[in-house]
C-alpha positions as CSV (number, residue, x, y, z in Angstrom):
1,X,-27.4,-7.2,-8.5
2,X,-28.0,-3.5,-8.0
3,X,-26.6,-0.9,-10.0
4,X,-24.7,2.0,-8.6
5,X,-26.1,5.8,-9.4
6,X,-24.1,8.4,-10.7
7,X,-24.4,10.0,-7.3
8,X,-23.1,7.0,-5.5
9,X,-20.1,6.9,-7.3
10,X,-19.8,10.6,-7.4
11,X,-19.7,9.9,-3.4
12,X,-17.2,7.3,-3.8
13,X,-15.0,9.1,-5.4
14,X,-14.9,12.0,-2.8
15,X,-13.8,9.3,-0.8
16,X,-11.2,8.2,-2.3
17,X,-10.2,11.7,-3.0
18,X,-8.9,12.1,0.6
19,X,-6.3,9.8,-0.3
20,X,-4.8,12.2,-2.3
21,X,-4.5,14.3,0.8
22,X,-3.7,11.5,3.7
23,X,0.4,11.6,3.9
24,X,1.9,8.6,5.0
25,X,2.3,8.8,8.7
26,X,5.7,7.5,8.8
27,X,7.3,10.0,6.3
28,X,5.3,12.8,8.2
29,X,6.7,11.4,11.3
30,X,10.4,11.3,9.8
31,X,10.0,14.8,9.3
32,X,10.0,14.7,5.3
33,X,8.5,17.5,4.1
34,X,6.6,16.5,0.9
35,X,5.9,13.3,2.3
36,X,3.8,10.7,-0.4
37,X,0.3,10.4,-0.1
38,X,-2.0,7.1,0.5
39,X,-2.9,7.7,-3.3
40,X,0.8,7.7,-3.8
41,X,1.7,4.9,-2.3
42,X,-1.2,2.6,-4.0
43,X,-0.4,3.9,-7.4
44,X,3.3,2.9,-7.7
45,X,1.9,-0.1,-6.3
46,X,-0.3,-0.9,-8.9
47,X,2.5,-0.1,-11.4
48,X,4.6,-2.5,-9.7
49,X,2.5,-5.1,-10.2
50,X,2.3,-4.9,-13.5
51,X,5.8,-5.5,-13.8
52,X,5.7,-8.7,-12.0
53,X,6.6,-11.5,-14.1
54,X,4.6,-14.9,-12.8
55,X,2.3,-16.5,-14.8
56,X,1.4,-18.6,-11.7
57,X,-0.4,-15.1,-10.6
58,X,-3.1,-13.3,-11.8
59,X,-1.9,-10.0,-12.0
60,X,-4.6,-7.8,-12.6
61,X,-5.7,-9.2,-9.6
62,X,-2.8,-7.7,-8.3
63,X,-2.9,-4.8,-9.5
64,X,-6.6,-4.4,-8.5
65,X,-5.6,-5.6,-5.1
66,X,-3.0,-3.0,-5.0
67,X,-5.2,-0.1,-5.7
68,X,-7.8,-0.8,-3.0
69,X,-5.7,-2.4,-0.5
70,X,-5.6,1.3,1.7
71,X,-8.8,2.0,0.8
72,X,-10.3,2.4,4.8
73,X,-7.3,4.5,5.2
74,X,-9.7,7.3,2.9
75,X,-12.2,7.2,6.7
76,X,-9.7,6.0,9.4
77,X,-6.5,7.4,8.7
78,X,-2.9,5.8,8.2
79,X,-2.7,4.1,11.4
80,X,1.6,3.1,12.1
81,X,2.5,0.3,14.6
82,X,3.6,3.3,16.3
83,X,-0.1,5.1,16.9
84,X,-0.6,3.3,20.0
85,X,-3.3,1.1,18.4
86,X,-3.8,-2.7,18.9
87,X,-3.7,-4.6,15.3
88,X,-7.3,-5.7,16.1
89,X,-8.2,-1.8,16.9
90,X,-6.4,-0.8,13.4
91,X,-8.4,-3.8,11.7
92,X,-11.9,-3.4,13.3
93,X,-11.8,0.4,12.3
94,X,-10.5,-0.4,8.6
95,X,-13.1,-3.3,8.5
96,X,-15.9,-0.3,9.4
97,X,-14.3,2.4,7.5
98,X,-14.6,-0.4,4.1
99,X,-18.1,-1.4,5.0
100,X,-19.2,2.5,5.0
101,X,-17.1,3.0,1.3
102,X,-18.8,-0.2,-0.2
103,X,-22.2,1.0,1.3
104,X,-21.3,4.2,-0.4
105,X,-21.2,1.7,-4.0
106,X,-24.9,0.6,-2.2
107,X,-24.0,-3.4,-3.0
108,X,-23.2,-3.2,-6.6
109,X,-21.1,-5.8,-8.2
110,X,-18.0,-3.1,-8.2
111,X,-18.5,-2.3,-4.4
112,X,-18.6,-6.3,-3.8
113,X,-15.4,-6.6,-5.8
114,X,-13.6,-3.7,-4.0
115,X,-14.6,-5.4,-1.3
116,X,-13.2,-9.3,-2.2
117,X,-10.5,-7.7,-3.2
118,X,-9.3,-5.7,0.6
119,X,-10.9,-8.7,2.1
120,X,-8.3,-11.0,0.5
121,X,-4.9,-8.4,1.0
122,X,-6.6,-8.1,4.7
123,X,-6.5,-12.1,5.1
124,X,-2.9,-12.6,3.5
125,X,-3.9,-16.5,2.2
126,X,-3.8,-16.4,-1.6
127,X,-0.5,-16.0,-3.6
128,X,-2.0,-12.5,-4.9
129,X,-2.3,-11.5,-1.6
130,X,1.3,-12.7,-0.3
131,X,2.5,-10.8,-3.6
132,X,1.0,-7.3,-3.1
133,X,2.1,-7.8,0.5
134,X,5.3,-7.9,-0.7
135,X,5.0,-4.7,-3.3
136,X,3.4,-2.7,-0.2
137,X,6.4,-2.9,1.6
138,X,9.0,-3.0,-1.3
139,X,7.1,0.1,-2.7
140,X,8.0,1.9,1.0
141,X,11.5,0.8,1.2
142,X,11.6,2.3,-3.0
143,X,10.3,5.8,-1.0
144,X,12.9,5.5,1.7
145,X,15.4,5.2,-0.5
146,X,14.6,7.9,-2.4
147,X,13.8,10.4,0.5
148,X,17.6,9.6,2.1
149,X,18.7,11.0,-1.5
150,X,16.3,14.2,-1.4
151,X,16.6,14.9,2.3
152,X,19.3,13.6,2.9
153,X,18.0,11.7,5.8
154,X,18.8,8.2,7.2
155,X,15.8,6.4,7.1
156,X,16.9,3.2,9.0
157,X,13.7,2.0,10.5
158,X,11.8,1.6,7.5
159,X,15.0,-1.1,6.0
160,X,15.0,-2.5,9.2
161,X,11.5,-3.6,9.6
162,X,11.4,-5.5,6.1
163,X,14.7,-7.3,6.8
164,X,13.5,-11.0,5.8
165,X,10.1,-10.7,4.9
166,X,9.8,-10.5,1.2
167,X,8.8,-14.0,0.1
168,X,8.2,-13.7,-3.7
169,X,11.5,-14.1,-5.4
170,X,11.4,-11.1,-8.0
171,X,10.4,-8.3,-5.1
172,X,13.1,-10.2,-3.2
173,X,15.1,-9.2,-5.9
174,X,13.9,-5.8,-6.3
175,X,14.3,-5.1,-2.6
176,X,17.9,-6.8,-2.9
177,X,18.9,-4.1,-5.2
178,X,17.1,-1.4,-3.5
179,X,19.3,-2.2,-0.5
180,X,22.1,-2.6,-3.0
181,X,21.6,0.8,-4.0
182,X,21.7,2.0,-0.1
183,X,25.0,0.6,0.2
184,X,25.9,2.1,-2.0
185,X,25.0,5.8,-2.2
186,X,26.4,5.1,1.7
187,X,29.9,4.2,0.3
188,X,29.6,0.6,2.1
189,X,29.5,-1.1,-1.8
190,X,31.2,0.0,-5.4
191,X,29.1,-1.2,-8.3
């Protein structure tokens, strides 16, 4: 297997450096200010999954998983359902946008895992998969909630388009009391 250089990875990190810098495109479209990054995002992601409690899972895969899954984003951007791209438009430019990062990595066994690892999130068959699924979008209805505190914002859509979809029982859980929480602070629930 081929070893990466020191200047391939020095390359790969510039990469992933613009996610650092790559707001969210539905908080910038929201109009919040000091809207999350990509890197954001991914990183309270992986810290979610280490909370997850399922020895049915592997969950460093998960957290792995979580940390790569918006890798393309780094060359292509963070394309919404509301960019006016098809899904297989957003998926054939992330699929080209990962090939040129693990081409960066020049086939070494850490590119080839990076790349299992957004290959599998991209696919949505394994449990892991399902799982961080599940974290990406409980992880953005987390940030909603906290921007309608600090803007003081309603942030409907965002609830709205993960009514019903969570599937593994403890981020059903955490969303349940994220929502909980919106009721709340809305006066629609006493604790």
């Amino acid at each position: 297997m081929p070893q990466q250089s020191a200047a391939s990875v020095v390359d790969f990190l510039r990469i992933v450096e613009r996610l650092k810098r790559t707001k969210r495109t539905g908080w910038v479209n929201s109009g919040i200010a000091g809207a999350e990054s990509v890197a954001d995002h991914m990183h309270r992601m992986g810290v979610m999954a280490l909370l997850v409690e399922d020895d049915a899972l592997d969950r460093m895969r998960c957290v792995k998983m979580s940390i790569v899954h918006d890798l393309a984003e780094a060359l292509v951007g963070d394309i919404t359902p509301f960019d006016g791209v098809s899904k297989e438009e957003k998926r054939a430019r992330e699929r080209q946008g990962m090939r040129e990062i693990v081409d960066t990595l020049g086939g070494s066994a850490a590119a080839k895992e990076i790349e299992a690892l957004w290959l599998e999130y991209e696919d949505n068959e394994t449990a892991e998969a399902r799982l961080v699924h599940d974290l990406d979008k409980c992880e953005m209805i987390q940030q909603a909630l906290e921007y309608e505190e600090s803007d003081g914002k309603r942030l409907d859509s965002f609830f709205n388009s993960t009514k019903d979809v969570f599937t593994h029982p403890q981020i059903r859980s955490w969303a349940d009391e994220i929502r909980r929480r919106r009721r709340f602070r809305a006066g629609e629930e006493t604790e």
